[in-house]
N, C-alpha and C positions, 0 to 999 in steps of 0.2 A: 372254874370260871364263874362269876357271879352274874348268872343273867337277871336278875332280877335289876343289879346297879345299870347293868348296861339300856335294859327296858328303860327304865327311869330315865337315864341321860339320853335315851332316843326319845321319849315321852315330852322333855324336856326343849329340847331343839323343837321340836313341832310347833312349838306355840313360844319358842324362843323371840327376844326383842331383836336379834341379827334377822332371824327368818323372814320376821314381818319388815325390818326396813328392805330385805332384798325382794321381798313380795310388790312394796310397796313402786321400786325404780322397775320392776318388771310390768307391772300394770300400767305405768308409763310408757315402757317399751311399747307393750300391747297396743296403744294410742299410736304410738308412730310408726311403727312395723306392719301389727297384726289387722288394724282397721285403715291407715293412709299408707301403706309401703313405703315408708319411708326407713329406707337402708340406717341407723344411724350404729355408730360402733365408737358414740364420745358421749352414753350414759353414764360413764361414770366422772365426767365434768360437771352434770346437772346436781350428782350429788354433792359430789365435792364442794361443789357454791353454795350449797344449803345448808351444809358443814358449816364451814369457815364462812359464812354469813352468819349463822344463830352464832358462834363462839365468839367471831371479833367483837360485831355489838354490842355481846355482852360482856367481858372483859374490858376493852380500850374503851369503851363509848357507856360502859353501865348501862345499858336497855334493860328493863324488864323483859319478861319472856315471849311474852305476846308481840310485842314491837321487833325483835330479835327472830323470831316464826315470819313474821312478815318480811322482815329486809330478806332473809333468807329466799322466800318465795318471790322480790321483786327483783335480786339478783341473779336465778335460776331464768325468769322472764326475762332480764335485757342478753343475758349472753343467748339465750334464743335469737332474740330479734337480732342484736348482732351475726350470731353464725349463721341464721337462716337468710337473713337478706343477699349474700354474694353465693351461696351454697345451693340452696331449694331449686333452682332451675338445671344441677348438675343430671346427670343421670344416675342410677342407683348406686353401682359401683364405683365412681367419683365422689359422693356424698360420703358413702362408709369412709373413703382414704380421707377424708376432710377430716370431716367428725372425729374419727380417734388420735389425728394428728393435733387438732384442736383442744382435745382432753388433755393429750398428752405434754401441749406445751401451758396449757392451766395448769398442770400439777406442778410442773417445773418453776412457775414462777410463783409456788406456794412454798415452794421449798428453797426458794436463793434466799440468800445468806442477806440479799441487800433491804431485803423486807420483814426481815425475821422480830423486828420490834410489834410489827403486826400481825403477824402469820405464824412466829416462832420460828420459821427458817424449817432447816429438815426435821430438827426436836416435836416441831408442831404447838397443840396446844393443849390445854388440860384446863381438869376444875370448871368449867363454864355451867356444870348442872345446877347450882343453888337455887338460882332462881324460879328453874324447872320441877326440882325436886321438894320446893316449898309448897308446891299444891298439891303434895301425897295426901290423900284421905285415911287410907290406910296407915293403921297405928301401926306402933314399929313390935317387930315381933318376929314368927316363921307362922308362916301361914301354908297350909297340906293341902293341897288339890289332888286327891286321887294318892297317888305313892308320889306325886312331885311335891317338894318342901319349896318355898320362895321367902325372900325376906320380903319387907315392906317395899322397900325400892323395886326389887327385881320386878316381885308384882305390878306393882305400877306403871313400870316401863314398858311392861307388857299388853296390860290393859292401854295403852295410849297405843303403842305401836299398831297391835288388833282395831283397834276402833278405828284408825285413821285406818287401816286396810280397808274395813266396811264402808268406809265412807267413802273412801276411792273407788272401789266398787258399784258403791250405788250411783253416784256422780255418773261414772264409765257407762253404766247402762244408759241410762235418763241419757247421754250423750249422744251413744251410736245409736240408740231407738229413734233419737229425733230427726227431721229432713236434714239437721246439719248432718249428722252420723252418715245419713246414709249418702249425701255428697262423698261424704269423706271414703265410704265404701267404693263408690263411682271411681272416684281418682285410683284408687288402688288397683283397680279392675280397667279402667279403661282408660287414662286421662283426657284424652284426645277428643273424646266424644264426650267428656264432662266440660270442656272447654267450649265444643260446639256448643252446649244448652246456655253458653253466654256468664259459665260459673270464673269464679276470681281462682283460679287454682293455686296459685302465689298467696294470696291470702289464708285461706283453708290449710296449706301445708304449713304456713309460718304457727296459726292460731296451733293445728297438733300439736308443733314441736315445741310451742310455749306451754301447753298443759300437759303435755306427757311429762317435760320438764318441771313443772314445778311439782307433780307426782315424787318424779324419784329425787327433789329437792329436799321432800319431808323424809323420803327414804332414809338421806341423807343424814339429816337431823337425829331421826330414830337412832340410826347404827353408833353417830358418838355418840349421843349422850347414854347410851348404855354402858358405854365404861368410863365418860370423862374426857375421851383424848380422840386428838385427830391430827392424823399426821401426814402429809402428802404420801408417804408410799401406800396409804390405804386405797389411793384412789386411782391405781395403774390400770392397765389392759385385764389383769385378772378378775378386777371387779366387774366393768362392763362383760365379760365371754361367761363369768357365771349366771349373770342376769340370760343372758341371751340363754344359754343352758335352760336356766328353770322357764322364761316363755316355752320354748321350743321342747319341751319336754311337756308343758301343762297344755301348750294349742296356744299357737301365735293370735289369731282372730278371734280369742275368747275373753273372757272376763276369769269366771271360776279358774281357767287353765294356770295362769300364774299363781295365783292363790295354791291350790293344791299343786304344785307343779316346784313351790319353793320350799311346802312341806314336806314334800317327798326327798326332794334333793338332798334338803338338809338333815334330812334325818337318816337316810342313808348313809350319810357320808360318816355323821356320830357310831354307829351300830353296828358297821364294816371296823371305823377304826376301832375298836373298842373287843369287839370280836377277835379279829388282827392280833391288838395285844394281847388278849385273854393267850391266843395261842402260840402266841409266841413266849409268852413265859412261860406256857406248861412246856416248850420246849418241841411242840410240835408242829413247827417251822421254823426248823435250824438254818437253813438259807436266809434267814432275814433276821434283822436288830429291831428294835423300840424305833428309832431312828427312823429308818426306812417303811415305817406302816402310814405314814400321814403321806408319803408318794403312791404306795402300792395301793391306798382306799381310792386315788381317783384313778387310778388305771383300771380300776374293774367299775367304778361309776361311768367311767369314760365305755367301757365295756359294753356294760347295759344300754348306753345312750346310743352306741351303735344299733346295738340288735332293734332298741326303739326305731330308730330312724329307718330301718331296713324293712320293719314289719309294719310299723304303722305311725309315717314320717309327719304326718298332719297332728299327733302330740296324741293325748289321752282324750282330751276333751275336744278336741279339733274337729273341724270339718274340712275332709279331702279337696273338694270344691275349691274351698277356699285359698288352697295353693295355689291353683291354675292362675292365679295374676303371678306368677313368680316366673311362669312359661313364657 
């Protein structure tokens, strides 16, 4: 078994361009869950429009890239205002059954056939990076960081994805430090009595659910244009329960917690499966094929996230405290 490739390719995932767009719709999460409690389980609708906003633009309509980032982020904000207008007053567990039926029927009409001159239909779409990938600085080549090798692009996708992370980041602090954040803590904790001090609470949930969204909008963004293509099955139920996964593993009411919380996950998941193989081709796990290692790695991720939640359910970086509004 060569652990030295398997190191690499878990080395790899840590600072991977997938990690950081799942970092980046978790830190969104963060925004609607960990700091206003808001139930939501149709993150992966926010992305999906951030997607298929930067690609159609710029295919059917030629956008530059910058113009293309933008429509992305102002179509992530109207299906906010849209969903959260008839929604935001539900109770939590009504808001979840909304939210991912809502996701679920945006994907579906990403993927009818009757739209597909726009959308690609289920094919999806492709190629939309030129304009993205014309502002590499980096000369072309393989470039070594440490034992990881990157080409010129990978780099780059990486450097952007990381960077928009930090700036999500620092945004998310400077947010929930200020008297809005800490409204925004209020509702989460008490609404009732953020209501009495004469607060717009309708307003404060709609504004999260527009910037947690346009968060996992550039998420979004990130995760295709790392390979080019976007297709509506990318954007089912699997996508939003992973996000919720790495919140809930880093600390729902934190900042750093998703961040570290999507490197962890993710690179678990590389270093199990990879492991997995090693041993199963030396033959030392004859009950199982090549086939069956990419089910059996999240059965024992899924494993671990048990014994986490059983021993210390407020994440890594969590504060206990901060459950009690879920009682």
């Amino acid at each position: 078994m060569d652990f030295l490739n398997i190191l690499n390719l878990t080395g790899g995932e840590l600072i991977g361009a997938y990690t950081a767009a799942y970092v980046l719709c978790a830190l969104g999460l963060a925004m609607h869950f960990g700091f206003t409690g808001l139930l939501n389980f149709g993150q992966a609708a926010f992305a999906a429009l951030g997607a298929y906003g930067y690609a159609i633009s710029t295919l059917s309509w030629g956008w530059p890239w910058y113009s293309a980032v933008l429509f992305g982020l102002v179509c992530s904000a109207a299906f906010a205002v849209i969903l959260g207008i008839p929604t935001l007053r539900l109770r939590a567990d009504y808001l979840a059954i909304v939210t991912i039926a809502a996701a679920q029927a945006l994907r579906f009409a990403f993927g009818t056939g009757e739209y597909r001159e726009v959308t690609g239909g289920a094919n999806g779409l492709s190629q939309f990076g030129e304009s993205f990938y014309s502002l590499n600085f980096f000369p072309d080549g393989r470039y070594e960081i440490g034992v990881l090798t990157f080409s010129a692009d990978e780099l780059f996708i990486r450097v952007v994805g990381w960077g928009l992370v930090i700036l999500a980041a620092v945004l998310l602090l400077l947010l929930t430090r200020s008297p809005w954040g800490r409204v925004l803590k209020g509702i989460r904790e008490d609404e009732d009595a953020v209501r009495a001090l004469g607060k717009n609470i309708f307003a404060y949930k709609l504004q999260s659910l527009a910037i947690g969204g346009s968060l996992a909008s550039l998420g979004g963004m990130v995760f295709v244009m790392s390979s080019q293509t976007n297709q509506p099955s990318t954007w089912g139920t699997n996508f939003t329960f992973m996000i919720w996964t790495i919140l809930l593993l880093g600390g729902a009411a934190t900042i750093l917690g998703p961040i570290v919380g999507g490197m962890i996950f993710f690179a678990l998941l590389m270093f199990l499966q990879n492991v997995l193989e090693g041993l199963v081709n030396l033959g030392l796990l004859p009950f199982l094929d090549i086939a069956q290692v990419g089910q059996i790695r999240f059965l024992l991720v899924g494993l671990i996230l048990m014994l986490l939640v059983i021993f210390r359910p407020q994440g890594i970086f969590g504060n206990k405290k901060e459950m009690q509004f879920n009682g």
